[in-house]
MARMITOR-312994 format. One record per residue (C-alpha): x, y, z; residue in one letter. Coordinates in steps of 0.05 Angstrom, whole numbers, padded with zeros to 5 digits, always signed. Each point is the difference from the previous one (the first is absolute). Layout:
XYZA;...
REM end
This chain:
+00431-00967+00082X;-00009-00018-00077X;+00031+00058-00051X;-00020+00009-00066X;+00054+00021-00048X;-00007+00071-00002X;+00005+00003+00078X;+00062-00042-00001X;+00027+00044-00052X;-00015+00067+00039X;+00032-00030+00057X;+00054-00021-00035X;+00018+00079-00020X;-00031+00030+00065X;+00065-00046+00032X;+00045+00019-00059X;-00012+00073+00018X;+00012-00009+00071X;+00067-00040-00014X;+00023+00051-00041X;-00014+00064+00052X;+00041-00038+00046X;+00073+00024+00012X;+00042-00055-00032X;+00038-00023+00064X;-00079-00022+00039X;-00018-00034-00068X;+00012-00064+00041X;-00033-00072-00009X;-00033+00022+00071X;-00027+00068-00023X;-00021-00027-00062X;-00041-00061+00042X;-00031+00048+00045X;-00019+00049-00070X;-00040-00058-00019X;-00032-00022+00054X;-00021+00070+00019X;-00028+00012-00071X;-00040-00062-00005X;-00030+00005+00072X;-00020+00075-00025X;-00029-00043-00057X;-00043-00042+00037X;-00034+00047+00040X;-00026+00025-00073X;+00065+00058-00016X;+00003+00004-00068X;+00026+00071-00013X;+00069-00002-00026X;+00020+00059+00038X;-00032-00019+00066X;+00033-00077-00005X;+00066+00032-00010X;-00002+00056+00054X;-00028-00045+00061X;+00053-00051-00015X;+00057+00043-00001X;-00036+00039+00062X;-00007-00059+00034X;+00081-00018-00007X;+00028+00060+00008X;-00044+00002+00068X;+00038-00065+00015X;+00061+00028-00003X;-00008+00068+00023X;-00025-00032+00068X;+00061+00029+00053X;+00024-00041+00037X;+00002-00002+00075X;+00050+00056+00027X;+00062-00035+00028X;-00004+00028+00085X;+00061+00020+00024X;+00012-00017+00075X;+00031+00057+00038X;+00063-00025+00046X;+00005+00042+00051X;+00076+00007+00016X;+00021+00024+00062X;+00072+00040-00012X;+00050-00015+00053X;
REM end
């Protein structure tokens, strides 16, 4: 996928943005990563709205992380009192 400046410099901000409406203890390396690669696969399927860019990517991490996880089962011991 070529980029012409103005493109790279949109997505540049469009990631800044996101970055920024992080909370500062999940601006990680990792978040960051998957930021960018959610932005430029939004990219390449044409996304050029600022505002749409931004929202799917953080949409698409916070559904990532928002996923529960499997409930711990708890297996009843039956207990016969003498």
């Amino acid at each position: 996928m070529a980029l012409d400046a103005e493109t790279l410099a949109l997505l540049k901000a469009v990631f800044q943005e996101a970055c920024n409406l992080l909370p500062p203890n999940q601006r990680t390396h990792e978040m960051r990563s998957a930021l960018s690669v959610r932005i430029l696969k939004c990219a390449a399927q044409g996304e050029r709205n600022p505002t749409r860019l931004r929202t799917r990517a953080l949409a698409a991490i916070t559904e990532t992380q928002s996923t529960p996880a499997m409930p711990i089962r708890r297996h009843a011991h039956s207990r016969r009192d003498n």
